[in-house]
LUMROKE-9015 format. One record per residue (C-alpha): residue number from 1; residue in three letters; x, y, z. Coordinates in Angstrom, 3 decimals, always signed. Layout:
REM residues N
> pos,code,xx,yy,zz
> NUM,ala,X,Y,Z
...
//
This chain:
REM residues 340
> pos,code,xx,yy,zz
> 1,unk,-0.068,+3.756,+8.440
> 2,unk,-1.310,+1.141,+6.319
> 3,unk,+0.088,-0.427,+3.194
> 4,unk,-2.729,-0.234,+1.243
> 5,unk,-3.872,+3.996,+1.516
> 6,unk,+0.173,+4.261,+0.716
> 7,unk,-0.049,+2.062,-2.442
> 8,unk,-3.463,+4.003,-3.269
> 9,unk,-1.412,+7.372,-2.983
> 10,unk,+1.694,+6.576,-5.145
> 11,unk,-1.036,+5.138,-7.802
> 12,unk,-2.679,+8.553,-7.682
> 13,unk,+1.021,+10.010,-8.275
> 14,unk,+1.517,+7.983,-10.933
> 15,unk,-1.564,+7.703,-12.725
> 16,unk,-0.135,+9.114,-15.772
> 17,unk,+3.051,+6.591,-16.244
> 18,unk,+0.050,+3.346,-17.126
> 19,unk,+0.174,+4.337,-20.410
> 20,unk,+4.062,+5.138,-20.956
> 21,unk,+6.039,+3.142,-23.138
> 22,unk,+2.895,+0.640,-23.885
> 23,unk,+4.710,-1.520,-21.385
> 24,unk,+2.506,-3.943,-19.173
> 25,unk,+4.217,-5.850,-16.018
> 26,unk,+2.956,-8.950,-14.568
> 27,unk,+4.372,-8.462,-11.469
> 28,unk,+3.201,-6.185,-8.957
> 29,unk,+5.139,-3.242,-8.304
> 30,unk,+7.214,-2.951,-5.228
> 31,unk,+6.985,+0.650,-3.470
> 32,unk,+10.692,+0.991,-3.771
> 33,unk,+10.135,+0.608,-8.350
> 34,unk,+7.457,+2.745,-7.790
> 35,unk,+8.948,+5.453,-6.274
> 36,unk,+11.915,+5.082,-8.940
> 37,unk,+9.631,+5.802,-11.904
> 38,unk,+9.071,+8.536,-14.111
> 39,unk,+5.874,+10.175,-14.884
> 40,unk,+4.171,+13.804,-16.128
> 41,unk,+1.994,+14.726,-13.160
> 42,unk,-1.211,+15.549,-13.610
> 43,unk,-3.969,+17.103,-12.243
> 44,unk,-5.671,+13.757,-10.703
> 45,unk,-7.514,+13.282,-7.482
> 46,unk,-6.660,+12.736,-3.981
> 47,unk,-7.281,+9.782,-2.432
> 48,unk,-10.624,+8.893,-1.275
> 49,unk,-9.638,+8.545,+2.495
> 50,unk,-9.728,+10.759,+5.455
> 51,unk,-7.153,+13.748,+5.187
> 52,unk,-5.363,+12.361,+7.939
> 53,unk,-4.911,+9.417,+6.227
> 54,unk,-3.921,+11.092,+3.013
> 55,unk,-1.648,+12.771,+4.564
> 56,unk,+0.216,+10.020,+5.847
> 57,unk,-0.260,+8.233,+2.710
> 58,unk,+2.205,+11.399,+1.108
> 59,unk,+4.080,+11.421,+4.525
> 60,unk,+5.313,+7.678,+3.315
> 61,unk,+6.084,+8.365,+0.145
> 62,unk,+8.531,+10.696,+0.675
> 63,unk,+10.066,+9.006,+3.094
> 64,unk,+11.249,+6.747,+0.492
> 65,unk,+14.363,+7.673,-0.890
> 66,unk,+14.731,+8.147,-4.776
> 67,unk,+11.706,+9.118,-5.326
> 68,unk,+10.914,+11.426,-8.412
> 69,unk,+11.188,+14.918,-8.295
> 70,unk,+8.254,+15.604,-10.184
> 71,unk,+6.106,+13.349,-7.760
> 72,unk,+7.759,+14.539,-4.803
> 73,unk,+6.820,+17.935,-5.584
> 74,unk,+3.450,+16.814,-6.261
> 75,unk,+3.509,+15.038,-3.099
> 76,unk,+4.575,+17.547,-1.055
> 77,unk,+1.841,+20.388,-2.147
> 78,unk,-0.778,+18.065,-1.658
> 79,unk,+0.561,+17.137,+1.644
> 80,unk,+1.029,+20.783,+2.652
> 81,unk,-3.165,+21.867,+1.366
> 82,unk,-4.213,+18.568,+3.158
> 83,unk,-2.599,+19.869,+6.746
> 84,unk,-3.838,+23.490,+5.702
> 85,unk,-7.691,+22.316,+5.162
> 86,unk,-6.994,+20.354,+8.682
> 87,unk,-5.980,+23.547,+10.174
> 88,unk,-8.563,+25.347,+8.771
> 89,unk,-11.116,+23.197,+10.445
> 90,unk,-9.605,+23.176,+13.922
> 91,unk,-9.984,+26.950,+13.353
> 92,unk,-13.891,+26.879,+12.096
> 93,unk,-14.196,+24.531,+15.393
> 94,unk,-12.576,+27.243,+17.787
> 95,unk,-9.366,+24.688,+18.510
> 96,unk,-6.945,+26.745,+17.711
> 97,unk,-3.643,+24.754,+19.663
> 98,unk,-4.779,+22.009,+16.865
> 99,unk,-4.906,+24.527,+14.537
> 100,unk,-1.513,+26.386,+14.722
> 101,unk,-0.086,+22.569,+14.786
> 102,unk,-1.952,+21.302,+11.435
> 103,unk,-0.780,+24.781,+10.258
> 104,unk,+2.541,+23.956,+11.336
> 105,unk,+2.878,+21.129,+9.619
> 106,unk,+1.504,+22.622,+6.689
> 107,unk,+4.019,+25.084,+6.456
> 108,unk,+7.044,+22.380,+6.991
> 109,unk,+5.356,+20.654,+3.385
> 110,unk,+5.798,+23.972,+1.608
> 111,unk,+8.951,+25.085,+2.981
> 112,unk,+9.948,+21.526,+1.583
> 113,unk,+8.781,+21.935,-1.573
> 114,unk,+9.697,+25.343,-2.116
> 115,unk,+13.351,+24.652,-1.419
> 116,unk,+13.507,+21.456,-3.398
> 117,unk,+11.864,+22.529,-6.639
> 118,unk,+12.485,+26.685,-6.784
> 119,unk,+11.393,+26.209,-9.911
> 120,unk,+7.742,+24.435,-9.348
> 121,unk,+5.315,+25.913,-11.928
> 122,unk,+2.905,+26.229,-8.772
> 123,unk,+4.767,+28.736,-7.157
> 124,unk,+2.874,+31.507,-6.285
> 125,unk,-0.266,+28.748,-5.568
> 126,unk,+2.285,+27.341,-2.901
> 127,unk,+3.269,+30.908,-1.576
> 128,unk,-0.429,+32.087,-1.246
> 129,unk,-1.527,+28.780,+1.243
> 130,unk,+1.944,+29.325,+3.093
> 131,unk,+1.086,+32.485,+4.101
> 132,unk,-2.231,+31.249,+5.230
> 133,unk,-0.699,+28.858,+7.204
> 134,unk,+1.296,+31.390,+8.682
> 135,unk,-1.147,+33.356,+9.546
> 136,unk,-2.961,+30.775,+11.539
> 137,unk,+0.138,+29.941,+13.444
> 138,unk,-0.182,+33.926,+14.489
> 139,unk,+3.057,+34.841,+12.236
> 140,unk,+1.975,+37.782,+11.126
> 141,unk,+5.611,+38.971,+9.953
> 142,unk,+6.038,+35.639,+8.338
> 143,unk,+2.866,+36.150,+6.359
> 144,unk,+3.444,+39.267,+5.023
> 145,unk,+6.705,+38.750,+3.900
> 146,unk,+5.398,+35.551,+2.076
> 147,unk,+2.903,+37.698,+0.375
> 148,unk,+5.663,+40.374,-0.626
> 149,unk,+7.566,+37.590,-2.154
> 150,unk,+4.421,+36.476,-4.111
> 151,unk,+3.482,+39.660,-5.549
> 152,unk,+6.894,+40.584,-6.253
> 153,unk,+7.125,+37.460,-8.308
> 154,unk,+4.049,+36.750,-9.691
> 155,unk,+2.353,+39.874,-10.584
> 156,unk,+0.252,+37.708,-13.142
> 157,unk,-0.885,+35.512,-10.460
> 158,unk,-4.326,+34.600,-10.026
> 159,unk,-3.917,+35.525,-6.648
> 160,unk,-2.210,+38.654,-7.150
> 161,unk,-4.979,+40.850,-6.389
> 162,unk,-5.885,+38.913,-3.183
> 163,unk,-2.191,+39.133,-2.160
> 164,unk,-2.291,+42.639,-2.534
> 165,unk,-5.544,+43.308,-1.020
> 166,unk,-4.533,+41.590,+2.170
> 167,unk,-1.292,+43.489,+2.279
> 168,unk,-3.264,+46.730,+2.013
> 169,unk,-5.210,+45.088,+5.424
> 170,unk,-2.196,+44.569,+7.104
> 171,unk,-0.374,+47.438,+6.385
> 172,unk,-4.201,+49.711,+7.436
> 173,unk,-4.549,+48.185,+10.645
> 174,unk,-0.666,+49.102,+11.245
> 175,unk,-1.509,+52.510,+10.270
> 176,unk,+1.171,+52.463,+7.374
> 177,unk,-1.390,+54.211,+5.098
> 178,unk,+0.779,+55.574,+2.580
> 179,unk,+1.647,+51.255,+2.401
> 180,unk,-2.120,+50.527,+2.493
> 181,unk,-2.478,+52.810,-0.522
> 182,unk,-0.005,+51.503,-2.405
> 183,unk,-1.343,+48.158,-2.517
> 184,unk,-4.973,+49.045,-2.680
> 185,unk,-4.038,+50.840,-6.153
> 186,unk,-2.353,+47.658,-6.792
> 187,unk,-5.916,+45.646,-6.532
> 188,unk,-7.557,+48.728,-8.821
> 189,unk,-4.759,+48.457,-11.178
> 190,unk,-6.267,+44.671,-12.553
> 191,unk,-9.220,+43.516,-13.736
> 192,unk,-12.281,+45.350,-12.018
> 193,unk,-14.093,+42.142,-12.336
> 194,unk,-11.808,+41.074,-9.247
> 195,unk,-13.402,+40.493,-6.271
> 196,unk,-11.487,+42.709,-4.334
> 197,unk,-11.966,+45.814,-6.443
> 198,unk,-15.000,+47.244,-4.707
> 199,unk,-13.338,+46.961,-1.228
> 200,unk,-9.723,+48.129,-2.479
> 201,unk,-11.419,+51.513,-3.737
> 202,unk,-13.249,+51.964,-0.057
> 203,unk,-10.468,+51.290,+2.058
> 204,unk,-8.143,+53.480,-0.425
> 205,unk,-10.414,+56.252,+0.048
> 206,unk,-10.234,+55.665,+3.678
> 207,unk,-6.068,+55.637,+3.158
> 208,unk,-6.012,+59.017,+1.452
> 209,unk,-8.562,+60.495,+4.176
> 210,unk,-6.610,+59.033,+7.345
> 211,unk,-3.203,+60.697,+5.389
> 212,unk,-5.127,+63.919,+5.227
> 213,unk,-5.306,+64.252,+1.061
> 214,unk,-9.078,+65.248,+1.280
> 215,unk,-9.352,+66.025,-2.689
> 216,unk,-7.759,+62.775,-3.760
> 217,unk,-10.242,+60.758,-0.624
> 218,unk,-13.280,+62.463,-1.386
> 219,unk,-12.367,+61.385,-5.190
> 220,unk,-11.564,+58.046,-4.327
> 221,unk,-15.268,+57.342,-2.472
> 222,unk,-16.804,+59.459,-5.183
> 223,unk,-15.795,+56.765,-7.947
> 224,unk,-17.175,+54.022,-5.490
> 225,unk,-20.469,+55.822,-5.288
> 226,unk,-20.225,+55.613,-8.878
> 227,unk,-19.927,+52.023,-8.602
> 228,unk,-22.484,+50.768,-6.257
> 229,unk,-25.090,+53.328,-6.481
> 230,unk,-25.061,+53.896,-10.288
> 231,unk,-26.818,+51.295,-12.837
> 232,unk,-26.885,+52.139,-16.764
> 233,unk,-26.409,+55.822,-15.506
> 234,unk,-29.704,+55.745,-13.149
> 235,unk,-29.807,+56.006,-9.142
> 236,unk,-30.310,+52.594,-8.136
> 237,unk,-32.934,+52.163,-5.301
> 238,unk,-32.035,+51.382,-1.739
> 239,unk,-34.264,+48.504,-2.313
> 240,unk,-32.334,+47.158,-4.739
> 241,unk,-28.789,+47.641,-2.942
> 242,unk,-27.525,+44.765,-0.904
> 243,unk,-26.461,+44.910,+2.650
> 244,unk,-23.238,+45.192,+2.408
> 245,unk,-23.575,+47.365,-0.475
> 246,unk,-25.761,+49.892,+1.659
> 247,unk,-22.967,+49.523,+4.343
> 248,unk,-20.056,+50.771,+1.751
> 249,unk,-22.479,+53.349,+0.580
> 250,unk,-23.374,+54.884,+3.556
> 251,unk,-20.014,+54.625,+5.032
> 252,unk,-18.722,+56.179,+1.891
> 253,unk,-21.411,+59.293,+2.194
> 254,unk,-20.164,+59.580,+5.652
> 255,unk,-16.980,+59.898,+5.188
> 256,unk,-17.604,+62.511,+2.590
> 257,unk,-19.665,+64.392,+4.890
> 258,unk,-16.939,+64.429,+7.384
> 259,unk,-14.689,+65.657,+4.382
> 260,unk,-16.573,+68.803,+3.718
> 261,unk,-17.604,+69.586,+7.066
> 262,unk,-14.043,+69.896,+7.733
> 263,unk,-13.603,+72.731,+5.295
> 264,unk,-16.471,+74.652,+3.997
> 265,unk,-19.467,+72.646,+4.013
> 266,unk,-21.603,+72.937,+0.964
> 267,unk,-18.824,+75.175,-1.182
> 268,unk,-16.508,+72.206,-0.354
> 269,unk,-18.858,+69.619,-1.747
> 270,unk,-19.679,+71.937,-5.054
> 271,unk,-15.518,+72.013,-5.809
> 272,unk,-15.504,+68.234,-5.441
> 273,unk,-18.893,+67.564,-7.424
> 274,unk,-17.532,+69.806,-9.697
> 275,unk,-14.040,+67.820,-10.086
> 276,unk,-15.709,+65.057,-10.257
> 277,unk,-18.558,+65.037,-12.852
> 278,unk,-22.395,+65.461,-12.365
> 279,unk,-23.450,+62.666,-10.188
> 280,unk,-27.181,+60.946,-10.118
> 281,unk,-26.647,+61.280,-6.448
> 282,unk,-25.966,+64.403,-5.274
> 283,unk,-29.224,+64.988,-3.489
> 284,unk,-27.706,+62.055,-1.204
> 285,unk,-24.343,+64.152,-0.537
> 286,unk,-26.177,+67.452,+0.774
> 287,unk,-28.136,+64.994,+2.820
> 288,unk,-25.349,+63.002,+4.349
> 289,unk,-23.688,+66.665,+5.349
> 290,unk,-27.249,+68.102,+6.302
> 291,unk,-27.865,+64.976,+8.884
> 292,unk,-24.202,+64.899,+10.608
> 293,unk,-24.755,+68.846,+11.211
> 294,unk,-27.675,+67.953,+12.650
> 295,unk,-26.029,+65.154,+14.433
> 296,unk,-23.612,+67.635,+16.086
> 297,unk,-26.242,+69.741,+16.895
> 298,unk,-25.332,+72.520,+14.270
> 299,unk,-28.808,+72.650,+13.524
> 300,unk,-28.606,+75.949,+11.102
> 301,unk,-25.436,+74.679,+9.313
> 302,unk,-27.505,+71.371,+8.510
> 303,unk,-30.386,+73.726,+7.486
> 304,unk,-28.369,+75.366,+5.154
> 305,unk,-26.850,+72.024,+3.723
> 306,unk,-30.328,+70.657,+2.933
> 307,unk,-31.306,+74.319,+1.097
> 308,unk,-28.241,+74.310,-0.907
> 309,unk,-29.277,+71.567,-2.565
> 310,unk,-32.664,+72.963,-3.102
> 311,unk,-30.576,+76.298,-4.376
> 312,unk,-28.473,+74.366,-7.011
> 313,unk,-31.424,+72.124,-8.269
> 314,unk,-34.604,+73.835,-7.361
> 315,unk,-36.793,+71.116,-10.228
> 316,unk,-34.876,+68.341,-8.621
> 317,unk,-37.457,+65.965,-7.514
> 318,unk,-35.490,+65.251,-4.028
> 319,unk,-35.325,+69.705,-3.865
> 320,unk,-38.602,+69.363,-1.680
> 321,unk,-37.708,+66.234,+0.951
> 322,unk,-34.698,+68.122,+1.513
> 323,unk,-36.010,+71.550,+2.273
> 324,unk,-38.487,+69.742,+4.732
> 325,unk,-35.248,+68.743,+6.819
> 326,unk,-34.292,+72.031,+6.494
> 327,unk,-37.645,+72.952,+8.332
> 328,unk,-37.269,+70.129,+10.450
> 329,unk,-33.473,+71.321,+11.784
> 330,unk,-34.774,+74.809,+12.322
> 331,unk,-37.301,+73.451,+14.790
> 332,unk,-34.859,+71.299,+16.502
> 333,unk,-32.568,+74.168,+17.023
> 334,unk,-35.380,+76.384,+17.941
> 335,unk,-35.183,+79.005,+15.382
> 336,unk,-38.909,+79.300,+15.357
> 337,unk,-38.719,+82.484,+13.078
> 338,unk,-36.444,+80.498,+10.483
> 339,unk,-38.972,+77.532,+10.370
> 340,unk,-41.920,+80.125,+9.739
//
């Protein structure tokens, strides 16, 4: 560790006390005065060395005893990011012993700082990474509780929604979905500008459907057609959908399908159009029914799914594509007299 990225550190630490007091020393300053002064920390940037270097650089500095609590603090999140963007990059390079050890580390800083200063104004900031550390390290219990603490906390936190999001994860994959629901509706609850909000709706739809409340599921992926298929109240084209917005979609449709095949087919998806609202893209719900029918090789039920449609909006321009499936699924099945 040399003297000079350690000096370089506490001046970044310090940056703000040059000014304080309008006092100007002659002498250079010893680690051990530095370490004793008093400064407001601000927002200025890490060192321009290696993160490994950094990170000793912080490592010195609070080994030294006395040091301010304010730069300690400061010293100890950057310290704690700085092993957590290590970790991060053992993980992008498949080394994943290095890894969990960066992460380790990581999660020491916090721990530090969190029990020093339970206070700090960067609280739930310091939470978020420590559960990402966590996770790395393959503490999965760890990292959800740190996430419970967060959004228990911090429920203004710009990483609330995130928090929640990944709590809804965990708590899916453990099958909890009554949990996964909870904190999905958490993520729809903010802003919709959040990035999670399109992906909280799916995989609440997908909570309600694997708890068996088909009204409030095939409501849940209705409102996320809404969102990704529906621009200025027009059908947007597949064209114009992007990947993983034609992946939601069609999942969406599917699951739907699956809905009202379950119950009574095309009277099924009437109620829940009818709960719902009209919809630009209800031609695309008979279909989605129609083709798994057809699928299962229940080639007159699909039939019938692709005619209701042509039933309920016989001027509909997608009336005629559909009844040629119909024709289509009669042939497959072999109803020859049906097709005529």
């Amino acid at each position: 560790m040399s003297r000079r990225v350690a000096l370089a550190v506490l001046a970044c630490l310090a940056v703000a006390h040059a000014a304080e007091a309008g006092r100007k020393s002659k002498e250079p300053a010893t680690l051990a005065e530095l370490a004793k002064r008093t400064a407001p920390v601000t927002g200025s940037p890490i060192v321009d060395a290696v993160p490994a270097q950094a990170a000793q650089g912080y490592e010195a500095f609070l080994a030294i005893e006395g040091a301010d609590p304010a730069l300690r603090a400061q010293a100890l999140r950057r310290l704690g990011d700085l092993r957590l963007a290590e970790a991060d990059a053992g993980a992008a390079a498949g080394d994943e012993v290095t890894a969990a050890g960066d992460a380790a580390r990581a999660i020491e800083a916090y721990q530090r700082l969190l029990a020093e200063q339970p206070d700090y104004a960067g609280t739930d900031a310091v939470l978020y990474q420590l559960a990402r550390a966590r996770e790395i390290t393959g503490d999965a219990a760890g990292a959800m509780a740190t996430l419970d603490r967060l959004v228990a906390s911090h429920s203004g936190s710009a990483h609330y929604a995130e928090a929640q999001f990944r709590r809804g994860e965990s708590f899916f994959s453990a099958q909890r979905y009554a949990d996964a629901e909870r904190a999905y509706g958490a993520v729809l609850a903010q802003d919709r500008d959040t990035a999670f909000h399109q992906q909280s709706r799916y995989k609440l739809g997908w909570s309600l459907f694997k708890q068996s409340r088909d009204e409030e599921s095939s409501a849940a992926f209705l409102q996320l057609l809404d969102e990704v298929l529906v621009a200025d109240g027009r059908l947007r084209s597949v064209a114009s959908l992007s990947r993983p917005e034609q992946e939601i979609s069609d999942d969406a449709l599917r699951a739907l399908a699956i809905t009202f095949a379950a119950a009574e087919g095309p009277a099924t998806l009437q109620l829940a159009v009818a709960r719902h609202g009209a919809t630009v893209y209800e031609s695309r719900l008979y279909q989605a029914l129609g083709d798994l029918y057809v699928e299962k090789e229940r080639y007159q039920d699909g039939a019938e799914a692709y005619r209701a449609f042509a039933r309920a909006r016989p001027m509909d321009r997608e009336a005629p594509p559909l009844l040629v499936r119909a024709t289509e699924a009669y042939a497959k099945g072999g109803f020859t007299s049906l097709v005529l």
